[in-house]
Residue frames as a rotation matrix with the C-alpha (Angstrom) as fourth column:
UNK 1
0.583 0.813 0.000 0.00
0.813 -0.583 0.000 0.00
0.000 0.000 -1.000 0.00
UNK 2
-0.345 -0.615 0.709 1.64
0.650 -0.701 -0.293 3.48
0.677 0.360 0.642 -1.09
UNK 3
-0.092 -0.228 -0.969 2.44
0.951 -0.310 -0.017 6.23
-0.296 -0.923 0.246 1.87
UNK 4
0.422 -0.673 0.607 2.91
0.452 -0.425 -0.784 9.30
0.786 0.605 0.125 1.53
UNK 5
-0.265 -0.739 -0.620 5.71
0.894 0.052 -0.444 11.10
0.361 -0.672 0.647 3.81
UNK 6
0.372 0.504 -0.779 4.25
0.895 -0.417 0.158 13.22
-0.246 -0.756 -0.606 6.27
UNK 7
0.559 -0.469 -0.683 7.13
0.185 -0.733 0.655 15.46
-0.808 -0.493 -0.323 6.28
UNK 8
-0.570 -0.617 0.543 8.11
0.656 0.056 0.753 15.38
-0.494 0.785 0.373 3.17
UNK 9
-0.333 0.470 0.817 4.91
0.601 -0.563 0.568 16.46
0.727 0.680 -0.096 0.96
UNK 10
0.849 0.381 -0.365 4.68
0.525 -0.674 0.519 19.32
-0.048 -0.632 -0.773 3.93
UNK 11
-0.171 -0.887 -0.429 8.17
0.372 -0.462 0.805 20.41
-0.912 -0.022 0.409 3.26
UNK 12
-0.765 -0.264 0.587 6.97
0.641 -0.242 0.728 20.79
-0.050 0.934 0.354 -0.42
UNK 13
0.647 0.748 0.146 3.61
0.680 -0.653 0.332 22.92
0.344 -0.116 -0.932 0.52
UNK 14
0.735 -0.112 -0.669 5.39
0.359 -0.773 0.524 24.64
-0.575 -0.625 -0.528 2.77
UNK 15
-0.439 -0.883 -0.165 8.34
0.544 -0.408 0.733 25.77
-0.715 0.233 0.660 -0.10
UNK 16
-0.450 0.399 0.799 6.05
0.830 -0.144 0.539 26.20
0.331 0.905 -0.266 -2.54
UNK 17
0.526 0.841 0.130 4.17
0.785 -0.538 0.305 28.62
0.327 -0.058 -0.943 -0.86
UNK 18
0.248 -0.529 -0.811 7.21
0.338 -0.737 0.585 30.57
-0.908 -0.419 -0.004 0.58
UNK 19
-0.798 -0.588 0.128 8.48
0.302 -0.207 0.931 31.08
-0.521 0.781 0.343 -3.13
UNK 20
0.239 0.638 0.733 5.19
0.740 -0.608 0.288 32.35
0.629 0.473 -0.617 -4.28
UNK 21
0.961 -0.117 -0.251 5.46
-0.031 -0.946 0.323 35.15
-0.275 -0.303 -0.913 -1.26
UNK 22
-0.300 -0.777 -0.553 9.38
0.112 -0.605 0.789 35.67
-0.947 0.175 0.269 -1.94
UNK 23
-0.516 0.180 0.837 7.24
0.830 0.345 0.438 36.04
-0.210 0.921 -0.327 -6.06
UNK 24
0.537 0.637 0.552 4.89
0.693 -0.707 0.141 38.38
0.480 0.307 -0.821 -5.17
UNK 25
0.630 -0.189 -0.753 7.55
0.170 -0.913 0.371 40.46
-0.758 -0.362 -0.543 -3.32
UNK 26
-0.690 -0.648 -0.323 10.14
0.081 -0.512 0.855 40.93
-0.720 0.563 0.406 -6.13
UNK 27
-0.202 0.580 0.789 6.55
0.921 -0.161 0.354 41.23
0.333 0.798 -0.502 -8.54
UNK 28
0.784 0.219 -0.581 5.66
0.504 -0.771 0.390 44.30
-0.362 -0.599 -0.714 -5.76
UNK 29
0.369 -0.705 -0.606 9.27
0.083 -0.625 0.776 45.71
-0.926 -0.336 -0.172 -5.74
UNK 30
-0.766 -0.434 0.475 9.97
0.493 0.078 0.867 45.39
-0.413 0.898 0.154 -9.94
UNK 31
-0.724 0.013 0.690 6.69
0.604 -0.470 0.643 46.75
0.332 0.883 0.332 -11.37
UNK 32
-0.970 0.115 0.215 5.52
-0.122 -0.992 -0.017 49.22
0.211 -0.043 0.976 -8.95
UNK 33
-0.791 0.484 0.376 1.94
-0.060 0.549 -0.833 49.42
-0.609 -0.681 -0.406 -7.72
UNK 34
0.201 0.618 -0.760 -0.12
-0.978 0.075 -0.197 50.10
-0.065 0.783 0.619 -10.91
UNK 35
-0.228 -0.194 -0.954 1.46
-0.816 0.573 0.078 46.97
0.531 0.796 -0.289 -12.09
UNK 36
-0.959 0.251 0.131 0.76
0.005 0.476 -0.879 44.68
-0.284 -0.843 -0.458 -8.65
UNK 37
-0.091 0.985 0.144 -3.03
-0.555 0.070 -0.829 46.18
-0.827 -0.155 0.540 -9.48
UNK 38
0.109 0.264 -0.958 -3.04
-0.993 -0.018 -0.118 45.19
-0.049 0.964 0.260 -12.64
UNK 39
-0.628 -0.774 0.081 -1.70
-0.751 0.576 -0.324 41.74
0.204 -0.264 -0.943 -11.74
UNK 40
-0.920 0.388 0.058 -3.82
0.079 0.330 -0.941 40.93
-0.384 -0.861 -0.334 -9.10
UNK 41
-0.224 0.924 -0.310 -6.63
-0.554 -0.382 -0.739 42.30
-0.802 0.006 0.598 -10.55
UNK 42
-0.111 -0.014 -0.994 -6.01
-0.906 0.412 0.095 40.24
0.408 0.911 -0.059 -14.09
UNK 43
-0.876 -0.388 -0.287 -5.61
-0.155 0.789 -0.594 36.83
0.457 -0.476 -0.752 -11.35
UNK 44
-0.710 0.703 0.043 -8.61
0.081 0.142 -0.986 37.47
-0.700 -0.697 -0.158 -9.31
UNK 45
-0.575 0.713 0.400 -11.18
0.687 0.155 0.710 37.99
0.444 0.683 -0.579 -12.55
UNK 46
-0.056 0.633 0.772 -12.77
0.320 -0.721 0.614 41.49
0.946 0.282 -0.162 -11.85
UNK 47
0.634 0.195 -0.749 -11.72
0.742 0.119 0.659 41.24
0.218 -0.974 -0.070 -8.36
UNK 48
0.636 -0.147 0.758 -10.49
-0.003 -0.982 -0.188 45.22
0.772 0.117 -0.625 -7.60
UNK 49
0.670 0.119 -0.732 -7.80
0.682 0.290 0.671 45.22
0.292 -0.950 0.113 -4.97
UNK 50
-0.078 -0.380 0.922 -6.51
0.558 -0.783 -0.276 47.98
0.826 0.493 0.273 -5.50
UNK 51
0.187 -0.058 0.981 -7.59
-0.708 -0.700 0.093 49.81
0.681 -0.712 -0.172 -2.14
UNK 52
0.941 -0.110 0.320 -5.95
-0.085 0.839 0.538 46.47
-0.328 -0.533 0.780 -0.17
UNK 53
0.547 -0.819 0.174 -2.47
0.570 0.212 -0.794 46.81
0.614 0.533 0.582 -2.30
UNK 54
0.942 -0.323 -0.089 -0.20
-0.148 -0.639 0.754 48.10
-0.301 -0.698 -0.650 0.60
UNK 55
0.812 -0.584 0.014 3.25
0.124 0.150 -0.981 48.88
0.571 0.798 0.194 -0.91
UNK 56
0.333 -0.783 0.525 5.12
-0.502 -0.619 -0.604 50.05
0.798 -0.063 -0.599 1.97
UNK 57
0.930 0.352 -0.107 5.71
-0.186 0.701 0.689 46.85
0.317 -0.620 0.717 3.66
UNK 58
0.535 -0.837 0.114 8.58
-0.767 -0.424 0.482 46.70
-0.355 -0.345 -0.869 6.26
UNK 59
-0.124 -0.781 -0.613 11.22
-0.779 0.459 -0.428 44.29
0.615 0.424 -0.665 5.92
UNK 60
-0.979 -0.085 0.185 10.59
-0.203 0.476 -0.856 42.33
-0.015 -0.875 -0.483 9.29
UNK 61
-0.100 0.979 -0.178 7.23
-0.769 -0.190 -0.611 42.29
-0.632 0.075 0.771 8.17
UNK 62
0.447 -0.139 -0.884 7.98
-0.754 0.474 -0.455 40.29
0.482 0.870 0.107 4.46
UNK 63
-0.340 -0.479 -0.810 10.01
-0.376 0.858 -0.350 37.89
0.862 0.185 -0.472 6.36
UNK 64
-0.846 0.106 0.523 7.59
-0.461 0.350 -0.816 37.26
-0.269 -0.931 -0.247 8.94
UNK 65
0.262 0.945 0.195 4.85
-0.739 0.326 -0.590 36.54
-0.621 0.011 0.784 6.36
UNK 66
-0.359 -0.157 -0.920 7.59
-0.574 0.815 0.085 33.86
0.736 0.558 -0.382 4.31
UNK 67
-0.941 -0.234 0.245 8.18
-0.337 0.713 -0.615 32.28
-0.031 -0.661 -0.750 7.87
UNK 68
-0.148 0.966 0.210 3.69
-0.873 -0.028 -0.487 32.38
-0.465 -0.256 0.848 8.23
UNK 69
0.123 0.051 -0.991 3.48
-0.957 -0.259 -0.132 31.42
-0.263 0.965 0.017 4.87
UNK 70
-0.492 -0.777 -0.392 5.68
-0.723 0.615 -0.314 28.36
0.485 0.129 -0.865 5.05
UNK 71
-0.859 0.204 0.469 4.47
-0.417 0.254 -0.873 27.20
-0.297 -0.946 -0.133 8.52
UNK 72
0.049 0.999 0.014 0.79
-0.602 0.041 -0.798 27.00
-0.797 0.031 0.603 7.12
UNK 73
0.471 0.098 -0.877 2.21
-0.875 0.173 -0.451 24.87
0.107 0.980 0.167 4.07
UNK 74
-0.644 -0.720 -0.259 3.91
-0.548 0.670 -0.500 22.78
0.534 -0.180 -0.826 5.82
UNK 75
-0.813 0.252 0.525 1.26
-0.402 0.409 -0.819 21.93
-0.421 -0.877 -0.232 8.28
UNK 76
0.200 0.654 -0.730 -1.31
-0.902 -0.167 -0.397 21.80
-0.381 0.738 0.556 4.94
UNK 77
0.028 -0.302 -0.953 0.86
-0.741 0.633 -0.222 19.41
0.671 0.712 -0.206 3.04
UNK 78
-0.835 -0.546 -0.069 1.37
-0.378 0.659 -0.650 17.36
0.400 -0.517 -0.757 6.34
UNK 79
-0.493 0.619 0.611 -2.16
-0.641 0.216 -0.736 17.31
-0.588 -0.755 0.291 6.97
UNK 80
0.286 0.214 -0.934 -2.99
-0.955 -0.016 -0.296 16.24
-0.078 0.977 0.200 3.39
UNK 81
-0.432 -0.586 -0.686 -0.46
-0.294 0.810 -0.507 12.76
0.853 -0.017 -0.522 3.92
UNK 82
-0.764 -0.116 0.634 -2.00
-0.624 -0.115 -0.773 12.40
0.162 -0.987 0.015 6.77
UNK 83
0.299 0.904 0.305 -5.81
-0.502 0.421 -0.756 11.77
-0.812 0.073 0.580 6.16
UNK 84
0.213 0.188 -0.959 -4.43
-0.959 0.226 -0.169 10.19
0.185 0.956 0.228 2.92
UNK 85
-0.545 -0.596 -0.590 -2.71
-0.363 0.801 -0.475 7.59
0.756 -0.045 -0.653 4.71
UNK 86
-0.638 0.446 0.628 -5.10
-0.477 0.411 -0.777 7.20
-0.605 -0.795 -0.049 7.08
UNK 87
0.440 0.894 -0.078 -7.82
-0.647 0.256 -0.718 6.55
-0.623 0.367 0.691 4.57
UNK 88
0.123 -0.410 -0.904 -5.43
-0.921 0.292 -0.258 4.56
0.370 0.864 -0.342 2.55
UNK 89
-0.877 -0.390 0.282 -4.74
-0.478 0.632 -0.610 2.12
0.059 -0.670 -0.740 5.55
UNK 90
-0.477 0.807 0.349 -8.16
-0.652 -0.058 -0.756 1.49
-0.590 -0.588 0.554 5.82
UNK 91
-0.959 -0.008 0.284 -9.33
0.195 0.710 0.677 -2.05
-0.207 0.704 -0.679 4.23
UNK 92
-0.349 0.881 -0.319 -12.29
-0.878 -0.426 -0.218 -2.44
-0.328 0.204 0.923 1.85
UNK 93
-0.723 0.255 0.642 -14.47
0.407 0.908 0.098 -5.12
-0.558 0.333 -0.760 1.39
């Protein structure tokens, strides 16, 4: 019966999701906030977020929302292997 590793496919939620936020900060810091709105707004499908687009975001701030960011992917992807392997363990008749 195939596993998957707890801590593994949580190590990959949790990178993946830090490299989108370290994405959307060098998309923020390269084309400026028109271009962020325009982004976002072209991603979300008519969804305006403009008056939510906060550009002056500290440093200690950005690297407290990879660490967030991560954390919550990691515990996602680990919860994800979890119930799979639980329900996988589980015999049918």
């Amino acid at each position: 019966m195939n596993h998957i590793d707890v801590k593994k496919l949580g190590l990959a939620f949790g990178a993946t999701g830090a490299i989108l936020y370290l994405g959307c900060i060098l998309l923020m810091a390269t084309v400026g906030h028109t271009g962020t709105v325009k982004f976002f707004n072209s991603l979300l499908h008519g969804l305006d977020v403009s008056s939510v687009i906060r550009m002056d975001v500290p440093v200690w701030e950005a690297a407290l929302g990879i660490a967030q960011t991560f954390i919550l992917g990691w515990l996602i992807g680990a919860c994800i292997a979890a119930v799979y392997n639980a329900a996988s363990s589980q015999r049918t008749t």
